[in-house]
N, C-alpha and C positions, 0 to 999 in steps of 0.2 A: 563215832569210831573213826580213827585217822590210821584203819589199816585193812590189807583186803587179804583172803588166803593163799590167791593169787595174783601175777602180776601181768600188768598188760605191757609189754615193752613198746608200745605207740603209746600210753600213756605216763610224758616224760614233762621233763624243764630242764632246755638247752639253755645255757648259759655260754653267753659269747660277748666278744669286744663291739660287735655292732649287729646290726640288723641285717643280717645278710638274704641276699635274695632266696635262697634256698631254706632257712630257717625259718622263711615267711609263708614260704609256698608249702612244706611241712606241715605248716599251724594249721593253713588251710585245708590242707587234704584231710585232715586227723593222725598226723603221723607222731606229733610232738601236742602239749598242752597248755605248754608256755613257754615264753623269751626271758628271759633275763637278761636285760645289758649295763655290769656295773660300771657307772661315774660316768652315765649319761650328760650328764648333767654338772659341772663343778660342786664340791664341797660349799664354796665363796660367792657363788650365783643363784644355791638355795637358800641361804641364810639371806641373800640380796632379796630374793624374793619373801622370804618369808617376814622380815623388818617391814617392807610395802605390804603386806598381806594384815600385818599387826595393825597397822593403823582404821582398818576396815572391820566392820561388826558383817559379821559372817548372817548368813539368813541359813533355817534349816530348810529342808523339804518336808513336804507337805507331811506334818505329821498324824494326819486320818489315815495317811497310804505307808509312810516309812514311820518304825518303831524298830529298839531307841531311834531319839531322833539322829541326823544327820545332818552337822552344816555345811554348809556353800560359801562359797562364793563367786558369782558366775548367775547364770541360768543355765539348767537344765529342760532338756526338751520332755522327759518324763512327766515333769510337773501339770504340763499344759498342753494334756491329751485329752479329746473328747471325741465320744463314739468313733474312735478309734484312728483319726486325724489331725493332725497340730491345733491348735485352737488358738483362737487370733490374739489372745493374752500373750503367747511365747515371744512375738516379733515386739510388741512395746516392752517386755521385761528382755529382750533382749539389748533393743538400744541404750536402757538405761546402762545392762552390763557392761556395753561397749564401750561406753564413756567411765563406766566406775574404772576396768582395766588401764585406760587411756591415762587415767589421772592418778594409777601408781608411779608414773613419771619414770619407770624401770627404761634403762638402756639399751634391752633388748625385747621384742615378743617373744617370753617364756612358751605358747604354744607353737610359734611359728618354726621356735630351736626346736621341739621336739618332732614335727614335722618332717624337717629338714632331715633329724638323724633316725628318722624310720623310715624315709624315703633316699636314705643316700645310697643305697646299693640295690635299687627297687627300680627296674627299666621305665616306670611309667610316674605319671604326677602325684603326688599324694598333694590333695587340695581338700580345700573346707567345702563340703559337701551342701548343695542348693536343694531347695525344695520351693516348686510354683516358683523357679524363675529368680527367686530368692536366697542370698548367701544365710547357712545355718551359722549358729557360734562357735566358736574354735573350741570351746572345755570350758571346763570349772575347775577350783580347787575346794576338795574334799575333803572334811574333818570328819570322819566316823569315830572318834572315841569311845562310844558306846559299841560299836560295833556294825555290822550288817547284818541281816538275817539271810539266811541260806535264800538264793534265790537264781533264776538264770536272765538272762537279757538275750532279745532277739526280736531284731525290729518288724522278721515278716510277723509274727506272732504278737506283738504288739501294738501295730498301724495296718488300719487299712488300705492295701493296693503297697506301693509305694511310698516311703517314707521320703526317699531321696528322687533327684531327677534322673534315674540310672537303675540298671537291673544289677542288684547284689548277689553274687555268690556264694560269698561269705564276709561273716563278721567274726570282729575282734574288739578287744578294749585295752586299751592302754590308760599305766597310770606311772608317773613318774615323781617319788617320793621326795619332798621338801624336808621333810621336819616326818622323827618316827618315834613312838613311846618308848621308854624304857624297859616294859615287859607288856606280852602281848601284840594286838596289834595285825597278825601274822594274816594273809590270806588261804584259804582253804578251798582246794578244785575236786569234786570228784568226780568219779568215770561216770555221771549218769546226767542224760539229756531229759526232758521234759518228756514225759508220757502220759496222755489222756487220765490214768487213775491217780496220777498224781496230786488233782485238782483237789481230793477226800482231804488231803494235808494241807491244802492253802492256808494260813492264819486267817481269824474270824478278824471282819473289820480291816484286811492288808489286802492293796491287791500285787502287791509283789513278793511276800515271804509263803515261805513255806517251812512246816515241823522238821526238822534235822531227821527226824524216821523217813521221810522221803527220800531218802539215798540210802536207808539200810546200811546192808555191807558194803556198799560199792568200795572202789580202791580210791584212797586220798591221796592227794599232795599238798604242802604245807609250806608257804615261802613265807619267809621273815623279812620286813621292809628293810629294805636300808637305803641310806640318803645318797641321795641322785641316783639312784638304780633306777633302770626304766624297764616295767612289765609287760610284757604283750600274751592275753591268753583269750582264749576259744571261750564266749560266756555265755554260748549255748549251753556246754556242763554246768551245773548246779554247782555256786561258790558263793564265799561267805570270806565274812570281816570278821577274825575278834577281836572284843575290846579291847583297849589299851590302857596300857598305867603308866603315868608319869607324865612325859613328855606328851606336845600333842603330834596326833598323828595327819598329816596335810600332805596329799599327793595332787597333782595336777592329774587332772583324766576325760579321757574324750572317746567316744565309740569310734572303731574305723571300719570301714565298710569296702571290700571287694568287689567292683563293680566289671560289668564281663567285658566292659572295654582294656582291664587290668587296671586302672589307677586305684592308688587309697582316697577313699573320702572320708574325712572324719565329719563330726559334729559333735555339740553338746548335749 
């Protein structure tokens, strides 16, 4: 259900020319539920990346944990979690990414741009987030054509102690869309965060999805990808990918993390 009986007016999607420091501080508080910033990104520098992107066979994610699958390309730090800590697989699959990126020969770093334009009007660094002393990866690009399954992200809840080198406040996810289907595709946010009985609803055999009846009625919102648009939303509420038709669907996307010195930190 993508409607509720009433409406929360904190739960909104500000749409704006850039990422301004108050529409961040917003996201953070719970005052808004997401950014929208169309033509992040050129028309002529997605198609650039996405040509460099063609020539690369995408990997999914693990698919025992994610159904449908989903492909990559990148590493993701999801993949290569154990008892509740990075597991030493992430840093060798990460070097190899670092070199696959390196050898699309592109003229710019695609995450380093979108760095730069969520931290241009943000008083403090947005930097690639360390852990043990160690730089994390910058993002992946994401093909969900099949879609996602309703689910939330939230790093205290899914690492132990510390994920990063830095006390987080809050988290965010960014995704900025290269190439988007022809029908479908759309993201899906509702008003509801993760609650202890929600666990009844997990999917058998996932451990990140959960049954669409775990958000009930809550109130939805519903954004439609568009190219070079860049997204920033709260993905402690339970959200979801639909499938897409046609075209494929490829966003770059990297977790950022509010740390209580103020800087963003992202990672993959």
């Amino acid at each position: 259900m993508i409607s509720a009986a009433t409406h929360d007016p904190f739960f909104t999607t500000v749409t704006s020319s850039a990422f301004h420091r108050d529409a961040i501080a917003d996201l953070a508080a719970g005052r808004t539920a997401a950014i929208r910033v169309p033509d992040l990104l050129p028309a002529h520098e997605c198609a650039e990346i996405m040509r460099a992107l063609s020539e690369r066979a995408f990997d999914t994610y693990d698919t025992d944990r994610i159904q449908p699958a989903v492909m990559r390309c990148g590493v993701g730090v999801s993949d290569h979690r154990a008892d509740g800590r990075i597991a030493p697989s992430y840093w060798t699959a990460l070097l190899a990414s670092r070199r696959m990126w390196q050898d699309l020969d592109l003229p710019f770093d695609p995450f380093e741009r979108c760095r730069t334009a969520l931290g241009a009007h943000w008083p403090h660094p947005v930097l690639v987030g360390r852990s043990g002393g160690r730089e994390m990866g910058p993002g992946v690009a994401r093909e969900p054509n099949g879609g996602f399954q309703i689910h939330f992200d939230d790093a205290i809840r899914e690492f132990t102690g510390n994920l990063l080198d830095a006390n987080l406040i809050a988290q965010f996810a960014f995704n900025l869309y290269l190439s988007v289907p022809d029908r479908g595709g759309e993201t899906v946010i509702w008003r509801h965060r993760w609650h202890p009985d929600d666990e009844r609803l997990r999917l058998p055999h996932a451990s990140y999805g959960y049954a669409e009846s775990v958000v009930g009625d809550a109130e939805a919102l519903l954004i439609r990808p568009v190219v070079g648009e860049a997204l920033l939303l709260d993905p402690r509420n339970f959200h979801a990918v639909r499938p897409g038709q046609g075209a494929r669907r490829v966003a770059l996307g990297f977790s950022v993390g509010m740390a209580d010195s103020g800087e963003l930190l992202v990672w993959g």
